[in-house]
C-alpha positions as CSV (number, residue, x, y, z in Angstrom):
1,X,40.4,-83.1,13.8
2,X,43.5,-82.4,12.3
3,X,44.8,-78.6,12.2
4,X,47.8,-76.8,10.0
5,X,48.3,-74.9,13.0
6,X,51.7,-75.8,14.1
7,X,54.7,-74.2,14.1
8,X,57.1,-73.9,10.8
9,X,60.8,-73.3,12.5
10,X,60.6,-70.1,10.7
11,X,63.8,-68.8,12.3
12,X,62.7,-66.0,13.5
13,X,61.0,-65.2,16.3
14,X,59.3,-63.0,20.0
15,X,62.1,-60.1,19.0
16,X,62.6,-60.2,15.3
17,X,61.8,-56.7,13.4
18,X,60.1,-56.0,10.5
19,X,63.0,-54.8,8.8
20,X,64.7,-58.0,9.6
21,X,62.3,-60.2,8.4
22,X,62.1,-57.5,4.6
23,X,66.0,-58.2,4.8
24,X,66.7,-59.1,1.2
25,X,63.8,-59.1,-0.1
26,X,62.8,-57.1,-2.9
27,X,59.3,-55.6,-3.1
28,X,59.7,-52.9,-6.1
29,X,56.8,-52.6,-7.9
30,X,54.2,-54.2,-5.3
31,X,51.5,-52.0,-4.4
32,X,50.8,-52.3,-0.6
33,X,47.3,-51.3,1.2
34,X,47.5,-50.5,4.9
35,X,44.8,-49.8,6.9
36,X,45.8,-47.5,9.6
37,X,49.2,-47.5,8.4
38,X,50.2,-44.0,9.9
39,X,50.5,-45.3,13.5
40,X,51.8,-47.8,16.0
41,X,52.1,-51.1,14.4
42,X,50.7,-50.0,11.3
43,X,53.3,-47.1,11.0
44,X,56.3,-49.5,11.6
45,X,54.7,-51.5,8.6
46,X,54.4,-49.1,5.8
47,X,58.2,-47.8,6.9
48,X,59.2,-51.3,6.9
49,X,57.6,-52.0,3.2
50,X,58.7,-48.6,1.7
51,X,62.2,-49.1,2.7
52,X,62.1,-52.9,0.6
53,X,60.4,-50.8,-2.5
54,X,57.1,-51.1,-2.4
55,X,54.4,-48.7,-2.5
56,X,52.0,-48.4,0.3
57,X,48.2,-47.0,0.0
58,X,47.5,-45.7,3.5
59,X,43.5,-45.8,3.7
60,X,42.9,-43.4,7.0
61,X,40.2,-42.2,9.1
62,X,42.0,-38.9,9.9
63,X,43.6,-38.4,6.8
64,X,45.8,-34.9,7.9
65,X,47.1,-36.9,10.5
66,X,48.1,-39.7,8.7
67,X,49.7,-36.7,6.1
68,X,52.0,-35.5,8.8
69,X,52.7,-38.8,10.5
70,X,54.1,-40.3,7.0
71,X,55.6,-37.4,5.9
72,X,59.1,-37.4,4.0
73,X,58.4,-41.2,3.2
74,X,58.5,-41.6,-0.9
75,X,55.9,-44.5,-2.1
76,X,53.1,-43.7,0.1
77,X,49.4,-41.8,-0.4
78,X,46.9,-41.3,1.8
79,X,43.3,-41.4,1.4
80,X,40.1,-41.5,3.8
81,X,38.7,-44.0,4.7
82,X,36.7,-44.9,8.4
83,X,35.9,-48.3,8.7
84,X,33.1,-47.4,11.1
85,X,31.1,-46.1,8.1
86,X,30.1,-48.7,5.0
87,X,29.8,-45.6,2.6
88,X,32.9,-44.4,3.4
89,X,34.5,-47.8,2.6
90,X,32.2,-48.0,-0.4
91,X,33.8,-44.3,-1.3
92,X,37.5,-45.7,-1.1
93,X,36.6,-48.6,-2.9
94,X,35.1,-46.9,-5.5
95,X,38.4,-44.3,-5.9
96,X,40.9,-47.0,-5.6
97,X,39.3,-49.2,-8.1
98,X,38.6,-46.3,-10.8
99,X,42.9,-46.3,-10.6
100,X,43.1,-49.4,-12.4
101,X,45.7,-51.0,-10.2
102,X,46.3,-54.1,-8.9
103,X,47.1,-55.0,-5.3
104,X,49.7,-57.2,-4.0
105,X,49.4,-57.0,-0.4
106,X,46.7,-55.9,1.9
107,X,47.3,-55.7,6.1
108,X,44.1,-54.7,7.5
109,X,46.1,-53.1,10.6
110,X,43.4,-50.8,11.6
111,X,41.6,-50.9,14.8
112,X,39.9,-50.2,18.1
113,X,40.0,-51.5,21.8
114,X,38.2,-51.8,24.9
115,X,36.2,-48.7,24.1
116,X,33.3,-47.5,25.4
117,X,29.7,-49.1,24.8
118,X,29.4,-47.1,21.1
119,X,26.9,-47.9,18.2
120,X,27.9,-47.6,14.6
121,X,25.5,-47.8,11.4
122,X,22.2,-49.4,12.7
123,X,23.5,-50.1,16.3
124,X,26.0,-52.5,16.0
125,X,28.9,-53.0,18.7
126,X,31.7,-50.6,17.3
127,X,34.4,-52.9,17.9
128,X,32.7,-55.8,16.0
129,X,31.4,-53.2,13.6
130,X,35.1,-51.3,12.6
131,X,37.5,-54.6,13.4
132,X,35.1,-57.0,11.4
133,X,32.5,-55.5,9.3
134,X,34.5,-52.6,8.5
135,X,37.3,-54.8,6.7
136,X,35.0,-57.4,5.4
137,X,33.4,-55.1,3.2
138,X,36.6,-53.4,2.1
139,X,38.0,-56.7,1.3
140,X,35.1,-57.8,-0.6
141,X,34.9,-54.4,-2.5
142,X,38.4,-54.1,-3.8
143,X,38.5,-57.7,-4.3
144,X,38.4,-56.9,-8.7
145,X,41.9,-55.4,-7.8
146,X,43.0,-58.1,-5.2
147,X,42.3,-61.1,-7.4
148,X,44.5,-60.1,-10.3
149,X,48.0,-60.0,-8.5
150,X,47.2,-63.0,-6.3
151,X,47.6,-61.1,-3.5
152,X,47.8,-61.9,0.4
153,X,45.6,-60.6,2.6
154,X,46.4,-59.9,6.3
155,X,43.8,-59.8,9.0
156,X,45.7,-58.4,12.3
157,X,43.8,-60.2,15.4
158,X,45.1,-60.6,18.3
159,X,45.3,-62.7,21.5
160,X,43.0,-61.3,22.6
161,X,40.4,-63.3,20.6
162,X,41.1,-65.7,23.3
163,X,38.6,-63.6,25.7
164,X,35.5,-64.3,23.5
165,X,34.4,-66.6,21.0
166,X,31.6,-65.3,18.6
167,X,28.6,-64.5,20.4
168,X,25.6,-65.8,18.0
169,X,22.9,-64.8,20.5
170,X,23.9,-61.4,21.1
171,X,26.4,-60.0,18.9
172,X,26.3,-56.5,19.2
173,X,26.2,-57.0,23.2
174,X,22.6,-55.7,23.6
175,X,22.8,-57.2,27.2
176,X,25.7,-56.7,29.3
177,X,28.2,-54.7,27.4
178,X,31.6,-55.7,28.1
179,X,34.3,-54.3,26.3
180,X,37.0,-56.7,27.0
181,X,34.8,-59.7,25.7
182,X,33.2,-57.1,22.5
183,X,37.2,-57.1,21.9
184,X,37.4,-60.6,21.8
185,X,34.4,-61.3,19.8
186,X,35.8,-58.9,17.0
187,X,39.4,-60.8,17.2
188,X,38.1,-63.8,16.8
189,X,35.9,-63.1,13.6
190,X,39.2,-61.1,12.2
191,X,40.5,-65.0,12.5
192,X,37.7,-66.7,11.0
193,X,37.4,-63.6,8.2
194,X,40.5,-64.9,7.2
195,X,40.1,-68.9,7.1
196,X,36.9,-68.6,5.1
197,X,38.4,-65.9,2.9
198,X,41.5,-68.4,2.4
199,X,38.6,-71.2,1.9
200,X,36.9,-69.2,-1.1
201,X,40.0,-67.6,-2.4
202,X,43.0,-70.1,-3.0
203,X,42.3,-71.2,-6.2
204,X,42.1,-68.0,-7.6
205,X,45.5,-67.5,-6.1
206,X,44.7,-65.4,-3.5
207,X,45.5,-66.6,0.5
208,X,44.9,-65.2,3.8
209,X,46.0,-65.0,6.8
210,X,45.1,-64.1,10.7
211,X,47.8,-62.9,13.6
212,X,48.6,-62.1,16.6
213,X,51.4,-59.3,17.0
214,X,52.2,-59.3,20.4
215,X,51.8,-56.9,23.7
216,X,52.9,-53.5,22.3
217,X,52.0,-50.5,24.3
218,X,50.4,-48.2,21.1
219,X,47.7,-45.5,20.6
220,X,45.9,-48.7,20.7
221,X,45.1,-48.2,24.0
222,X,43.8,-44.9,24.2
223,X,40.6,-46.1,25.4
224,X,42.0,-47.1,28.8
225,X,42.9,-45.1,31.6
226,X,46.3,-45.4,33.1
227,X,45.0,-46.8,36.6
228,X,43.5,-49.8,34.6
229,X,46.4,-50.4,32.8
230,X,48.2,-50.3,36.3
231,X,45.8,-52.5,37.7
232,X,46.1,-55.1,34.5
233,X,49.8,-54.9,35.5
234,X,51.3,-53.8,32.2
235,X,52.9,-50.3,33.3
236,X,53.6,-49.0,36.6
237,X,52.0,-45.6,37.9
238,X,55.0,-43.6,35.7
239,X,53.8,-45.0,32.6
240,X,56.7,-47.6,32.2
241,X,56.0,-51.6,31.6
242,X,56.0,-53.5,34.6
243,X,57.5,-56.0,33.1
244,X,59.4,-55.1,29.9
245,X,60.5,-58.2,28.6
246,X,56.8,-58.9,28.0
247,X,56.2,-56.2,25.5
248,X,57.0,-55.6,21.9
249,X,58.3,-52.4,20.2
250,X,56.7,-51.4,17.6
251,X,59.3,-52.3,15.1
252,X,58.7,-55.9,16.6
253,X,55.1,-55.8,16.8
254,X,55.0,-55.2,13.2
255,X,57.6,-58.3,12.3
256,X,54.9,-61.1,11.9
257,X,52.2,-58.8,9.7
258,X,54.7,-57.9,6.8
259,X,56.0,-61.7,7.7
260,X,52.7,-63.0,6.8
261,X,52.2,-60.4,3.3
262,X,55.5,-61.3,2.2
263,X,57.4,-64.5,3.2
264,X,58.0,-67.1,0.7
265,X,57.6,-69.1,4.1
266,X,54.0,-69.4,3.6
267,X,54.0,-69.8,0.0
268,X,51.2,-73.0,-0.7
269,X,49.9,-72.1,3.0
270,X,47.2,-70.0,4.7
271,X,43.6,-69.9,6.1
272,X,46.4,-70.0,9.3
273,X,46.8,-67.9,12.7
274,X,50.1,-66.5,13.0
275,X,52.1,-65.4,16.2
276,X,55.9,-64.4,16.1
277,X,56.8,-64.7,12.7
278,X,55.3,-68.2,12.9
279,X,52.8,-70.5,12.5
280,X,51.0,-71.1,16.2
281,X,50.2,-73.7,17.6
282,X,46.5,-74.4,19.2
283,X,45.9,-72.5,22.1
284,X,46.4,-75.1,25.4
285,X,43.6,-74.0,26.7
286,X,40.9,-71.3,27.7
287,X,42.7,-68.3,29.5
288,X,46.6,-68.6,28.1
289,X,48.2,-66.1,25.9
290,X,49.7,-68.2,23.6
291,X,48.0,-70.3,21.1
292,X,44.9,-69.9,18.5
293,X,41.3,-70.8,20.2
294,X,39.4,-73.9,18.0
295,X,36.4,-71.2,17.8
296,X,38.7,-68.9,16.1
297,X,39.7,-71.6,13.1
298,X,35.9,-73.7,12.9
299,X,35.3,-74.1,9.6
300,X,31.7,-73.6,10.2
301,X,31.6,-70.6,12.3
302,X,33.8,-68.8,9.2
303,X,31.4,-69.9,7.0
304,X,28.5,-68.6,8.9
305,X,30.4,-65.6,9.9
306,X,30.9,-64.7,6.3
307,X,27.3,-65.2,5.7
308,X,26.1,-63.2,8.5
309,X,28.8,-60.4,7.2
310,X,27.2,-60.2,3.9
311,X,24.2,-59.8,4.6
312,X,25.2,-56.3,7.3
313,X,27.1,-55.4,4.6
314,X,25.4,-56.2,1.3
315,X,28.8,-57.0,-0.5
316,X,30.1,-60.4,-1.3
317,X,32.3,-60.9,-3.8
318,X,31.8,-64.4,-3.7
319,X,28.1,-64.9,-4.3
């Protein structure tokens, strides 16, 4: 089977920045949506976009905080939003739309890891539920304001999707909850959310893509304990990376999302999974970091996602 996953020769690359990859480029008058845009990666990405010229939406699930977190930046607004909860996407929807304005870029950013066995709405997996479900819905509900501007939409996954394809027998991990592998699964469908959105989208001008940021050490990990990220060998038992070299900063982590909403790059392109500021190549095999997994890019399984994500949501903007 052929793929369009291979690498472009960007020119950029592991250590390039977000503001490095916005240098020159003008994006005054391009209205932005950022889910969880007020910290770690998502933070360095609405700086990063306000200081080219756009304006960035900042839908957040705790909205004060997000407030403080972006304050003194001109161009942004927060509003609520918790991806956990279909009415409150619904709710934000709903407001954003009644606004009458169009979007040009949309990162869903947002998300959980390795959390605790939790149950959202009627007892799905939370990490499934928020990472997938969550932006599926908000996707497919502001889609009247996405379709006009021929946007780009952004699904942040990670490598992690390499842990766990989708898990059709079990989804919401009703048997043997494992939180590494319910991050995986939720990964890998923010991949295929974005082939089969690119599949049903393009000719209406709108593309999407997937990605992988890298290893940054965020608020993303405040489900684990410091002794397990000793033990995964990430930071030492003062809190410090291990290995440095291996990890991001934020400002880097956030280099190929606003790469993927914004680079002329990938103009004509997308359904893709991206990985430093670049097209990746498929994974070598089961159990490497680098690479996209053939069950995260199966035509198919997006295809049967999306259904499956419909129907738990009851909003496809595509039917």
């Amino acid at each position: 089977m052929t793929t369009a996953q291979h690498k472009l020769g960007s020119g950029f690359g592991f250590r390039t920045t977000a503001d490095e990859v916005l240098q020159g480029v003008d994006l005054t008058g391009r209205l932005a949506v950022v889910t969880g845009g007020y910290s770690g990666l998502g933070l360095e990405t609405t700086r990063s976009l306000v200081r080219a010229g756009a304006r960035v939406v900042v839908p957040a699930r705790r909205p004060e905080a997000a407030r403080e977190a972006l304050a003194g930046l001109d161009g942004v607004e927060v509003d609520a939003l918790d991806l956990g909860d279909l009415e409150s996407v619904r709710g934000f929807a709903e407001r954003f739309l009644a606004s009458g304005r169009t979007i040009d870029l949309l990162i869903g950013n947002a998300g959980i890891m390795a959390c605790p066995e939790t149950r959202v709405g009627p007892g799905w997996e939370a990490q499934f539920a928020t990472n997938h479900l969550g932006h599926f819905a908000l996707v497919n509900r502001l889609w009247p304001a996405i379709e006009p501007g021929g946007a780009r939409v952004v699904s942040v996954s990670s490598a992690g999707h390499q842990n766990s394809g989708i898990r059709w027998d079990d989804i919401d991990f009703r048997d043997d909850y494992d939180k590494w592998l319910a991050y995986g699964q939720a990964k890998t469908a923010n991949v295929l959310f974005a082939v089969e959105l690119d599949r049903l989208a393009q000719e209406r001008g709108v593309r999407a893509f997937a990605l992988h940021p890298g290893g940054i050490l965020t608020p993303l990990q405040r489900h684990l304990a410091t002794a397990e990220m000793v033990e995964r060998g990430w930071i030492d038992e003062h809190g410090d990376p291990v290995d440095p070299d291996a990890f991001k900063t934020p400002q880097q982590g956030a280099a190929t999302q606003v790469w993927a909403a914004t680079s002329p790059q990938l103009d004509g392109r997308g359904g893709v999974y991206l990985e430093d500021c670049d097209i990746a190549e498929p994974a070598p095999g089961e159990g490497g970091r680098a690479g996209v997994m053939a069950w995260a890019t199966d035509p198919e399984q997006a295809a049967r996602l999306w259904a499956l994500s419909a129907e738990r949501t009851g909003v496809d903007a595509f039917a």
